[in-house]
Wavefront OBJ file of the C-alpha trace (Angstrom):
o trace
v 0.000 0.000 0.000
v 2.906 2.222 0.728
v 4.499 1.226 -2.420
v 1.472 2.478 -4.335
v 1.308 5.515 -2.663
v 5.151 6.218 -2.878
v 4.482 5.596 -6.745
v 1.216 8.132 -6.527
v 3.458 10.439 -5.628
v 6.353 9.644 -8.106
v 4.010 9.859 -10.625
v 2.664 13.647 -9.395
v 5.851 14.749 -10.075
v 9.897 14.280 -8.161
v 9.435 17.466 -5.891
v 6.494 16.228 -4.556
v 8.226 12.793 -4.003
v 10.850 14.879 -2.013
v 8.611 16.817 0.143
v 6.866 13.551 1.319
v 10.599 11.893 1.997
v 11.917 14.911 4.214
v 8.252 15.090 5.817
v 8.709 11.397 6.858
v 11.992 12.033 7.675
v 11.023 14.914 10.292
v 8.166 12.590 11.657
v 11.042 10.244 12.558
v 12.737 12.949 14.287
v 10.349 13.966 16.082
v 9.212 10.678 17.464
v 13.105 9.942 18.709
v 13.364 13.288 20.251
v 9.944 12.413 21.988
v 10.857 9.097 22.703
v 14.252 10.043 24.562
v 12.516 12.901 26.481
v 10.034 10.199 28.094
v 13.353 8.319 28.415
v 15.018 10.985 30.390
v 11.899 11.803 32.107
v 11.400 8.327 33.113
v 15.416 8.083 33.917
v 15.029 11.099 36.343
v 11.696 10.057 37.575
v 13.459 6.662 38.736
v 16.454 8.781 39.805
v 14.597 10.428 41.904
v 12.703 7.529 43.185
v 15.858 6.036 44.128
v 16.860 9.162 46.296
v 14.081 9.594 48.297
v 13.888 5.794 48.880
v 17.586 6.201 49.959
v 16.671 9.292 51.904
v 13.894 7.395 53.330
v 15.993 4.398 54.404
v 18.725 7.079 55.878
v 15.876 9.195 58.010
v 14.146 5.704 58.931
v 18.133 4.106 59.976
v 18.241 7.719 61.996
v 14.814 7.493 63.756
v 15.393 4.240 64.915
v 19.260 4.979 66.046
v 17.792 8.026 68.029
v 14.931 5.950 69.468
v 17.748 3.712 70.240
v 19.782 6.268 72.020
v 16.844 7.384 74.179
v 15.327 3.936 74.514
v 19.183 3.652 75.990
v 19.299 6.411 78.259
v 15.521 5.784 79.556
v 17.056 2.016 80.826
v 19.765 3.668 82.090
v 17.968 6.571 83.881
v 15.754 3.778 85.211
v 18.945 1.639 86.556
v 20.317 4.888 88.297
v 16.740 5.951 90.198
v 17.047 2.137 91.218
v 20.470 2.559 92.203
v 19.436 5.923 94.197
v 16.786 4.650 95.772
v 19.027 1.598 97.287
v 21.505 4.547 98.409
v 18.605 6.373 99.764
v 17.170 3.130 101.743
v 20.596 1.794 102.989
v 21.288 5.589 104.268
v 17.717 6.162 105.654
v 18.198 2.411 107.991
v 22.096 3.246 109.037
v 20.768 7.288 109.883
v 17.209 6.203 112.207
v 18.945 7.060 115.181
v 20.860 10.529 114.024
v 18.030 11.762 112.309
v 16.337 11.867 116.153
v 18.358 13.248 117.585
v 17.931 17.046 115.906
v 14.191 16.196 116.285
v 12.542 17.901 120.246
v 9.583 15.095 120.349
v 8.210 17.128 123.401
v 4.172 17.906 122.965
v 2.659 20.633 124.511
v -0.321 19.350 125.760
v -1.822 22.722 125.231
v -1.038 22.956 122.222
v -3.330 20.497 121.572
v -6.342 22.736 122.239
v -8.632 23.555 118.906
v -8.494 27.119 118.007
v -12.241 28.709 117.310
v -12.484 29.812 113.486
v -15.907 30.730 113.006
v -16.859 32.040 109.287
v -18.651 35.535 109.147
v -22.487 35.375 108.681
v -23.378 35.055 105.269
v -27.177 34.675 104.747
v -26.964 35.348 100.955
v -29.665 37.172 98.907
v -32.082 37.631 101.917
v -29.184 39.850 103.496
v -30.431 42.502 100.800
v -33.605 44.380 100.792
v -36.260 45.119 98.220
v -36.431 48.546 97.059
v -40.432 49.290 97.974
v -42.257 50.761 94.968
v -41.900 54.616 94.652
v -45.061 56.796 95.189
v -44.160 58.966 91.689
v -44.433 56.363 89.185
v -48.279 55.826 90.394
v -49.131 59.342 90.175
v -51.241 60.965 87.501
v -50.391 64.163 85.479
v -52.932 67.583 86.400
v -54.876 68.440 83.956
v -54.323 71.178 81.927
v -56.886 74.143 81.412
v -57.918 72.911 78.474
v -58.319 69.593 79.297
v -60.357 70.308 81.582
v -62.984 71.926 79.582
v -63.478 69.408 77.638
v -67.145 67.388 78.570
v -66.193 64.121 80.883
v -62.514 64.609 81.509
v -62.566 65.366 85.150
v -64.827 62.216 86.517
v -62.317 60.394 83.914
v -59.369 61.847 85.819
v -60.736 61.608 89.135
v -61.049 57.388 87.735
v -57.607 57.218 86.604
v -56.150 58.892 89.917
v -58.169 56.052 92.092
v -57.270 53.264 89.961
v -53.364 54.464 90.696
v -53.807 54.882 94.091
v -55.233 51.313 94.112
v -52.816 49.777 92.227
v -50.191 51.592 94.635
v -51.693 50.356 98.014
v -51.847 46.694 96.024
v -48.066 46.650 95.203
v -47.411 48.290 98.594
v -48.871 45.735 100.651
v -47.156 43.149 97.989
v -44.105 44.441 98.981
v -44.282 44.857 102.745
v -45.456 40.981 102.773
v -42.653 39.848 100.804
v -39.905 42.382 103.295
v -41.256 40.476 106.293
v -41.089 36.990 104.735
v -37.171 38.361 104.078
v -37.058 39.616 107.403
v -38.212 36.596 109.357
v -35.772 34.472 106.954
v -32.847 36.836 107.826
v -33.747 36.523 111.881
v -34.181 32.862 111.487
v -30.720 31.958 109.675
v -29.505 34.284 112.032
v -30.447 32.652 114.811
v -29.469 29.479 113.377
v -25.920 30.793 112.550
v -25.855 32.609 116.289
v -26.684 28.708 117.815
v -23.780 26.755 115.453
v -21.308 29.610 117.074
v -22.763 28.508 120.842
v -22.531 24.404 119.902
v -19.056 25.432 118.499
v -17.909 26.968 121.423
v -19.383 24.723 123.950
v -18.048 21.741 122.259
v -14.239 23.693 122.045
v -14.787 24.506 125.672
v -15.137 20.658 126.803
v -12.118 19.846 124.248
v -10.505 22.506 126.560
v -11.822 21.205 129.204
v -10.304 17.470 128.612
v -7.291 18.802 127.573
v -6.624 20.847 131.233
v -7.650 17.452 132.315
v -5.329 15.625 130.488
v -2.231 17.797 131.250
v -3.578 17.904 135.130
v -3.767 13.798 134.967
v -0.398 13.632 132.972
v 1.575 16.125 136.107
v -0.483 13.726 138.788
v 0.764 10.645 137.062
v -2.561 9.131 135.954
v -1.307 5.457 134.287
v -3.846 6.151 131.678
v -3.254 9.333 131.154
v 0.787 9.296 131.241
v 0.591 6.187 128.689
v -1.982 8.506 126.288
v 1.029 11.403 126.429
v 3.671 8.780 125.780
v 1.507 7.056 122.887
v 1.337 10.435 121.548
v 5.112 11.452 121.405
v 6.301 7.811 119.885
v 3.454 7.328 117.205
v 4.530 11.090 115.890
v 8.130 9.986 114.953
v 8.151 9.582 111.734
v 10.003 6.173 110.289
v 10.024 4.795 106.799
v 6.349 3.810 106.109
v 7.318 -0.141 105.861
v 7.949 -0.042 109.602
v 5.286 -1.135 111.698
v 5.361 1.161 114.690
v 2.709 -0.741 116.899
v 3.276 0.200 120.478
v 1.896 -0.857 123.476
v 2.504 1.029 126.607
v 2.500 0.392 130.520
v 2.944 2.287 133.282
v 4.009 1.680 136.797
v 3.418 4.987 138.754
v 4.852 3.626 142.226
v 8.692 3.098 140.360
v 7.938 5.562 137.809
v 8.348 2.870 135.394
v 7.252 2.512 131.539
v 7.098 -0.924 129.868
v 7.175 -0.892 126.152
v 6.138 -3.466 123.538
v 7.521 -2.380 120.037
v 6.965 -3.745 116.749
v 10.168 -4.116 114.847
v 10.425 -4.242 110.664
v 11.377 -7.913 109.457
v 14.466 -8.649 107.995
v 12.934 -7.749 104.815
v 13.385 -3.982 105.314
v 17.046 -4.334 104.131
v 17.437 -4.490 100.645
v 18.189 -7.799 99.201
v 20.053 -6.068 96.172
v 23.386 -3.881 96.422
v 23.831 -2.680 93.268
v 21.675 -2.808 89.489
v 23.110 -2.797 86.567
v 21.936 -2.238 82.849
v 23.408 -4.700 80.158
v 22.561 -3.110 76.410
v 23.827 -6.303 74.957
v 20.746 -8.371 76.202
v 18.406 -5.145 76.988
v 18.426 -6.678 80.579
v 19.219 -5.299 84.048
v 20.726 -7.465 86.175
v 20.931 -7.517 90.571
v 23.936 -7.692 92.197
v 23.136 -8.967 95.855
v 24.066 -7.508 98.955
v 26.422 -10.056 100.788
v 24.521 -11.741 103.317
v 26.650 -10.588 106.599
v 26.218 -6.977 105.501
v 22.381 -7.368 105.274
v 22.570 -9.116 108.917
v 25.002 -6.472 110.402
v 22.795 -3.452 109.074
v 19.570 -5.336 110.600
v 20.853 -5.645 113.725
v 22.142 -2.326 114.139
v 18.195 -0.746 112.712
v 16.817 -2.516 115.729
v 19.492 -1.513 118.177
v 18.699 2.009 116.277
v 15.199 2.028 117.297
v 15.579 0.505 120.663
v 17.754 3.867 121.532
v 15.481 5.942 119.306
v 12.541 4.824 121.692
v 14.252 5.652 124.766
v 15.484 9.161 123.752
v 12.359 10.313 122.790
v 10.498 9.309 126.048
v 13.345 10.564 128.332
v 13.859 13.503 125.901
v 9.648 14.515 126.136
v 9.506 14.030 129.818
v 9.860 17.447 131.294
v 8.217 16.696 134.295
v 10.323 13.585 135.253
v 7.334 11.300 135.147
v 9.943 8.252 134.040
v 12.612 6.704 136.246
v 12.908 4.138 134.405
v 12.132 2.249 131.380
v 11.830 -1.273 129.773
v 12.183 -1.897 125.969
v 10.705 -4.888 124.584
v 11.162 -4.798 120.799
v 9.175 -7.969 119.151
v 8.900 -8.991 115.112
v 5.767 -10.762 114.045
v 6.091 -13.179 111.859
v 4.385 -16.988 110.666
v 6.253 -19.778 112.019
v 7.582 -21.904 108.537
v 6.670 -25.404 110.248
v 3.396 -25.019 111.732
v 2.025 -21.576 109.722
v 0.820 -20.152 112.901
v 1.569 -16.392 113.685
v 4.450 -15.864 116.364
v 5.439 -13.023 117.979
v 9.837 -13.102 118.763
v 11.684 -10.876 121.217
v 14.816 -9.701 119.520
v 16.247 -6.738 122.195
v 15.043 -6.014 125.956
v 16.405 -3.559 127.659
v 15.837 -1.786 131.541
v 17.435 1.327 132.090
v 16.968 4.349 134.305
v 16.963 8.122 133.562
v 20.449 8.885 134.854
v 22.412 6.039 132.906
v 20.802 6.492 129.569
v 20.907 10.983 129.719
v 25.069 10.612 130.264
v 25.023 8.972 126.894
v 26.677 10.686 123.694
v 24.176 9.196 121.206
v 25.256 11.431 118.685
v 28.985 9.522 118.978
v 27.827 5.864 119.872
v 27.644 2.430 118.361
v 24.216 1.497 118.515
v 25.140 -2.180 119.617
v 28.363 -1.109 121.754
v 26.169 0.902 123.423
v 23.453 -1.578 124.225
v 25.747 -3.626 125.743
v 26.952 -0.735 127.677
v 23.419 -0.831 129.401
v 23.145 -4.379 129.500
v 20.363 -4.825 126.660
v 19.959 -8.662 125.765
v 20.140 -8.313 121.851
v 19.378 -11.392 119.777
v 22.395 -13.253 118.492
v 20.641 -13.600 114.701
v 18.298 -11.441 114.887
v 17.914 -12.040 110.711
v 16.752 -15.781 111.707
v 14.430 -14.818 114.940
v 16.437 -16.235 117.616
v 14.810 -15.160 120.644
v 15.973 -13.447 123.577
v 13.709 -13.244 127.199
v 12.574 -10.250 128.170
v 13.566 -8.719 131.258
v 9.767 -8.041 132.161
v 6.962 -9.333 130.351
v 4.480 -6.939 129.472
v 1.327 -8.981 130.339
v 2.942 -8.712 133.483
v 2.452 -4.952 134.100
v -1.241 -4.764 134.760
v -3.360 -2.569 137.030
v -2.749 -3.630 140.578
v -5.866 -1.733 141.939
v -9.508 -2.950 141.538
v -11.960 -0.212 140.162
v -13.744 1.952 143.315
v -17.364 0.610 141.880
v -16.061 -3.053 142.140
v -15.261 -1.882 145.439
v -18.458 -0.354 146.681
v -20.534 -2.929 145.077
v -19.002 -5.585 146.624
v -18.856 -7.818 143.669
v -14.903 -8.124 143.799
v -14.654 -11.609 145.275
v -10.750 -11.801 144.890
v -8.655 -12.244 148.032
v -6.829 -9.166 149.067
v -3.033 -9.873 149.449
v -2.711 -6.967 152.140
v -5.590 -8.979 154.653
v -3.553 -12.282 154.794
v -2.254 -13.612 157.886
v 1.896 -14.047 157.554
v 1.427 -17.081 157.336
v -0.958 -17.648 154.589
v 0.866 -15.210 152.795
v 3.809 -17.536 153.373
v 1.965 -20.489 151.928
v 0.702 -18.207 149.337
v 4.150 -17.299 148.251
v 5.971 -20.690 148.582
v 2.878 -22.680 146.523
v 3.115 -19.946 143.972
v 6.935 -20.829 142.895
v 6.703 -24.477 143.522
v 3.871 -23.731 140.756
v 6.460 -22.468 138.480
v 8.720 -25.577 139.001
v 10.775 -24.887 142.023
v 11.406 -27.113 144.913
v 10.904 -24.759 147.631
v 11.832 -25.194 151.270
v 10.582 -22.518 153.440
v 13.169 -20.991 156.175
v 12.310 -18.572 159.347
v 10.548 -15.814 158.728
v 12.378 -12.293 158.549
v 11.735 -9.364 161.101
v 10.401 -7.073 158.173
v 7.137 -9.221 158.206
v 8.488 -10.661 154.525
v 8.815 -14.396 153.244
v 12.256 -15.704 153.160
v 12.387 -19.196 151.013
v 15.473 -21.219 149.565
v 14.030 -22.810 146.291
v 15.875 -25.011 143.707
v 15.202 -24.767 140.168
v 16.007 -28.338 138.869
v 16.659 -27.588 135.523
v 19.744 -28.681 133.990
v 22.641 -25.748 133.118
v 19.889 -22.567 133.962
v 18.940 -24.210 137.352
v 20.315 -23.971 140.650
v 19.602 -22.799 144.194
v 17.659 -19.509 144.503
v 16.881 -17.453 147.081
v 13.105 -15.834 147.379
v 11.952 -12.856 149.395
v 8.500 -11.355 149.553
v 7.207 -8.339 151.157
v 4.084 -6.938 151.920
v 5.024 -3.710 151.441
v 2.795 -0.220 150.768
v 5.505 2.042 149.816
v 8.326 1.438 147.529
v 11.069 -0.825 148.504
v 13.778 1.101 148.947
v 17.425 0.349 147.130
v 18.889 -1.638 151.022
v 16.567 -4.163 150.894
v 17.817 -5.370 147.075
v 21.347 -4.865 148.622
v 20.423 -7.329 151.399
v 18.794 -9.944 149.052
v 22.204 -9.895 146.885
v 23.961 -10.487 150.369
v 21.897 -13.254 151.396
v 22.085 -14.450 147.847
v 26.076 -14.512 147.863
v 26.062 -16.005 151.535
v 24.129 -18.564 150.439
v 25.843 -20.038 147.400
v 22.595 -19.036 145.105
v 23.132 -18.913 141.613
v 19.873 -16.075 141.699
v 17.543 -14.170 143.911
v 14.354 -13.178 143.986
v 12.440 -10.491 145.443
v 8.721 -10.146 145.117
v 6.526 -7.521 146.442
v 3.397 -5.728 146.912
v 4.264 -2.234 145.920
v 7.281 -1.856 143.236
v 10.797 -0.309 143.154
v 12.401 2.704 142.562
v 15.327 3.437 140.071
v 17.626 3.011 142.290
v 16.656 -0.443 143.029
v 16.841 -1.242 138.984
v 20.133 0.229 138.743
v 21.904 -1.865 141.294
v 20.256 -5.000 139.827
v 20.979 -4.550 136.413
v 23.535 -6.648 135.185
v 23.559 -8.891 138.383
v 21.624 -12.683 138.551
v 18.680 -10.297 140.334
v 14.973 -10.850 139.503
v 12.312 -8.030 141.233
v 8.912 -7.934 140.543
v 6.209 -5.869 141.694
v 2.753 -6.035 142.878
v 1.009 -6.258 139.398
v 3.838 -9.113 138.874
v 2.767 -10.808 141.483
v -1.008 -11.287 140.608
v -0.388 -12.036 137.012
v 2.235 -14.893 138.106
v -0.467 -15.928 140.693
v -3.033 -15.931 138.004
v -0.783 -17.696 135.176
v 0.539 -20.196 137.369
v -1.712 -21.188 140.498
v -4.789 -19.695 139.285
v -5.346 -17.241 141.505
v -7.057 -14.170 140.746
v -6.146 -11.793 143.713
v -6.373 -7.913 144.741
v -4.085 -5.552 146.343
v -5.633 -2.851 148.425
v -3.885 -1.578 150.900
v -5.823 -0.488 153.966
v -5.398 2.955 155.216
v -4.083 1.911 158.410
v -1.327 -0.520 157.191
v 2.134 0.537 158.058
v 5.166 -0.472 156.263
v 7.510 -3.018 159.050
v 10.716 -2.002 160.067
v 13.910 -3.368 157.945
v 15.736 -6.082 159.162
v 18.469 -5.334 160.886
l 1 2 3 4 5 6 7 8 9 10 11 12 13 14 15 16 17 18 19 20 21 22 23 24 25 26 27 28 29 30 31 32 33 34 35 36 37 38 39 40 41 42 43 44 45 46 47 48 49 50 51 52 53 54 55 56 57 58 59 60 61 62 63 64 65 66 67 68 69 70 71 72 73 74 75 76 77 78 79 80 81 82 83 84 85 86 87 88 89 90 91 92 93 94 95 96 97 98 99 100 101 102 103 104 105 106 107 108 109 110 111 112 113 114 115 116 117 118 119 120 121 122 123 124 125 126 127 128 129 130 131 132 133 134 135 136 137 138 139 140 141 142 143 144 145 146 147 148 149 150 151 152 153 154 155 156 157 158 159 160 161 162 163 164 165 166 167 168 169 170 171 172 173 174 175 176 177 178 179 180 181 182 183 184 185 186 187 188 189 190 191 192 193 194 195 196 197 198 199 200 201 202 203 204 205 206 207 208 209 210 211 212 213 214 215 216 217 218 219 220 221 222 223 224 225 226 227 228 229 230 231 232 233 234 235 236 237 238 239 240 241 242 243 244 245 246 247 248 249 250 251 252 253 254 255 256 257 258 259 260 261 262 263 264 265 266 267 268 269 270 271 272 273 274 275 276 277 278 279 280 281 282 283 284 285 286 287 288 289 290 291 292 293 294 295 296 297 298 299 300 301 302 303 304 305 306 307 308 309 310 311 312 313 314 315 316 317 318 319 320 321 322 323 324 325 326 327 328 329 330 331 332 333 334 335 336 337 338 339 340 341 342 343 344 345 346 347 348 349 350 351 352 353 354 355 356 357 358 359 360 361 362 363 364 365 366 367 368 369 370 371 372 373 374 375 376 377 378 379 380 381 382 383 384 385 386 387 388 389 390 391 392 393 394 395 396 397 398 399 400 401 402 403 404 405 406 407 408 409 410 411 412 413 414 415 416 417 418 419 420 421 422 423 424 425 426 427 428 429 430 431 432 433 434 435 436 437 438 439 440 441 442 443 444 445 446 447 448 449 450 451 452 453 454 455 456 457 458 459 460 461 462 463 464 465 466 467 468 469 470 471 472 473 474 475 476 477 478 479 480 481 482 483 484 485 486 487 488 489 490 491 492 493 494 495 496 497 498 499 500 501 502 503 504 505 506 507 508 509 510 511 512 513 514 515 516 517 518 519 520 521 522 523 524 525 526 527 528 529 530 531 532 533 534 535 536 537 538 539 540 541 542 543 544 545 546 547 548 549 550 551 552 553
């Protein structure tokens, strides 16, 4: 077909042949040049495909090395607050009994007293009164002279004045009804706001009131009211908040003497872990634990901490010398591993008196040194709850004295130790400790009106012979007759002595028998070992005429 048309073209003649050959030829051209342009557009288009998958790749290989780096620093960050807070911990159990020591734990008793805020009266909108409608806006313009010539417009006025006046009386007495419903709102919240002030300051006065009370009780020596103060002054030191801080408290007031039961943290409150550590190889943090004997040392000495922490903040808030003395008893609770039963283990016990413990330097001491120093029995592993026995139990501190209605009503049953014969009181005495195990052997009695018994305690390494004095005594025993029973004790070979009475001791009495094989109890000792061991429930109340015998001499 081309052929023919090629000779169509011949035959019209060679320049037209020619003119179709260079058209053709141009038509070639043109295509090429098009043909390389969508090449090099296509060239650059992939070109530039490549680079912004390449930049793509570069920003994406940067994102995720900065997310890297921060995920990096975030584990690290992490390891060091760890780290910190292990500092923190370790410094905050070594520092319990330093940190005390700037702290005055003295309360004010009065300073306990509520201060009276009262808000100002504020009844609200009712405080604000209605402006009553003014008289102008009902009155009715004159007439002029020409209105009033015209036929009708003076009865009309005369209408129109009325029907103001009406409508001014109406509003009027609108008004004055609605000002005394105001009114009588207004006196009502008044009074209402006038009788919250009274309740408020009645019931500040009888907060007042028990508070004068309670400082009066607290100066007089009140048990109840001497063991509120002291409750007060220990559960306001402030401790780490994993420590348990249950106190009990008991108070002897004739030896000025306060038994304490404390609550000490498990072994748990030292850190397990010395040291963490982040390992960006395996994206882990790893522990390193704290040796074993450090964790045990650093227990020990938190619990010799608090022991001394306890006793400077009683002596320290007892401006009116209401202590003497004082007994720590620091206990951990705890479930016993064999039988899953909840036990209760004494770890320190401690009796010391006023004038020992205030010539300490607490600020220079070794907790532990020093609690040897005043002859503290501190468990050996305290980290594995071995036991130590307290010097006084507190179940033995209870109220000596019935209550004065048991007393009038004549319900109390219970013998009275004070109306014994000597000799039942003898008896009493000597079935009481063969009760506990001894093989008693009563000897003469003493002069002072007192129980004088040799007992042996057969037990095998703690046992031996002890000597065993009781008096019926309504004052305190004084410091001679402790001296005597060490004496006697000495003289007779005993490997302990005890001395039992009716009243208590004073701190002089504690001080000499600290340290020495020297057991005293008191009065409320007494009944609770004659109720825990012979079943006795018994009384002391001392008849007014009862006079203390003379010491042997």
């Amino acid at each position: 077909m081309l052929m023919s048309r090629r000779r169509k073209i011949c035959h019209g003649g060679v320049l037209s042949c020619v003119l179709w050959c260079n058209h053709n030829e141009r038509q070639k051209k043109k295509r090429k040049a098009q043909v390389r342009a969508m090449e090099s557009a296509q060239t650059k288009a992939a070109k530039d495909a490549e680079k912004a998958r390449k930049d793509y790749e570069r920003a994406k290989a940067a994102g995720q090395k900065e997310q890297a780096r921060l995920y990096t620093e975030s584990r690290i960050a992490q390891v060091q607050l760890q780290n910190e807070q292990l500092e923190q911990r370790k410094a905050a159990l070594e520092h319990l009994l330093l940190d005390a020591l700037s702290v005055d734990p003295y309360v004010d008793v009065q300073s306990l007293k509520q201060t009276p805020a009262f808000p100002p009266f504020d009844p609200g909108s009712i405080a604000v009164a209605e402006v009553p409608p003014p008289p102008y806006i009902y009155t009715v313009p004159e007439l002029t002279m020409l209105q009033k010539l015209l036929p009708g417009a003076k009865e009309k006025h005369a209408q129109e004045v009325a029907k103001a006046q009406e409508a001014y009386k109406t509003h009027l007495a609108e008004y004055s009804a609605r000002e005394n419903v105001r009114q009588q709102a207004l006196a009502e919240a008044r009074a209402k706001y006038d009788q919250q002030i009274i309740l408020e300051r009645q019931k500040i006065a009888i907060q007042h009131e028990e508070i004068d009370t309670l400082q009066h009780e607290i100066q007089s020596g009140v048990p109840q009211a001497v063991i509120a103060y002291f409750s007060m002054i220990l559960n306001s030191s402030i401790y780490p908040e994993d420590f348990p801080q249950d106190i009990k408290l008991a108070y002897v007031p004739e030896s000025k003497q306060l038994v304490i039961e404390y609550d000490l943290p498990l072994f748990e409150v030292v850190p397990e872990v010395a040291l963490y550590k982040y390992v960006k190889a395996r994206d882990s943090i790893t522990e390193t634990a704290r040796p074993p004997a450090q964790r045990k040392s650093l227990y020990a000495s938190v619990i010799a901490q608090v022991t001394l922490r306890t006793l400077h903040e009683l002596f320290k808030a007892d401006r009116t010398e209401l202590l003497d003395t004082l007994v720590f008893n620091g206990y951990v609770a705890s479930v016993d591993k064999g039988t899953g039963r909840s036990i209760r283990t004494c770890l320190i016990t401690v009796r010391t008196s006023r004038d020992v413990f205030t010539e300490l330097n607490l600020h220079q001491v070794d907790p532990q040194a020093c609690l040897a120093v005043l002859n503290a029995s501190l468990s050996k592993s305290p980290s594995e709850l071995a036991p130590v026995r307290p010097v006084l139990e507190f179940k033995m501190v209870d109220p000596r004295f019935i209550e004065e209605e048991d007393v009038l009503s004549g319900l109390d049953q219970r013998p009275n130790l004070m109306e014994l014969t000597p000799s039942e009181f003898e008896s009493l005495i000597t079935n009481l400790f063969q009760k506990m195990g001894l093989e008693t052997r009563q000897t003469q009695a003493s002069r002072d009106g007192g129980v004088d018994c040799v007992a042996y305690d057969p037990r095998p390494i703690f046992g031996g012979k002890v000597v065993i004095q009781a008096k019926r005594y309504k004052n305190t025993v004084g410091v001679s007759s402790v001296r005597d029973l060490y004496g006697t004790m000495q003289n007779e070979g005993a490997s302990k002595g005890i001395l039992v009475t009716t009243s208590g001791y004073g701190k002089a009495s504690y001080e000499f028998a600290d340290g020495k094989p020297l057991e005293l109890l008191s009065g409320s000792n007494l009944l609770y070992l004659l109720k825990e061991h012979a079943d006795i429930e018994a009384k002391i109340q001392i008849p007014e005429s009862w006079n203390d015998p003379q010491v042997d001499l």
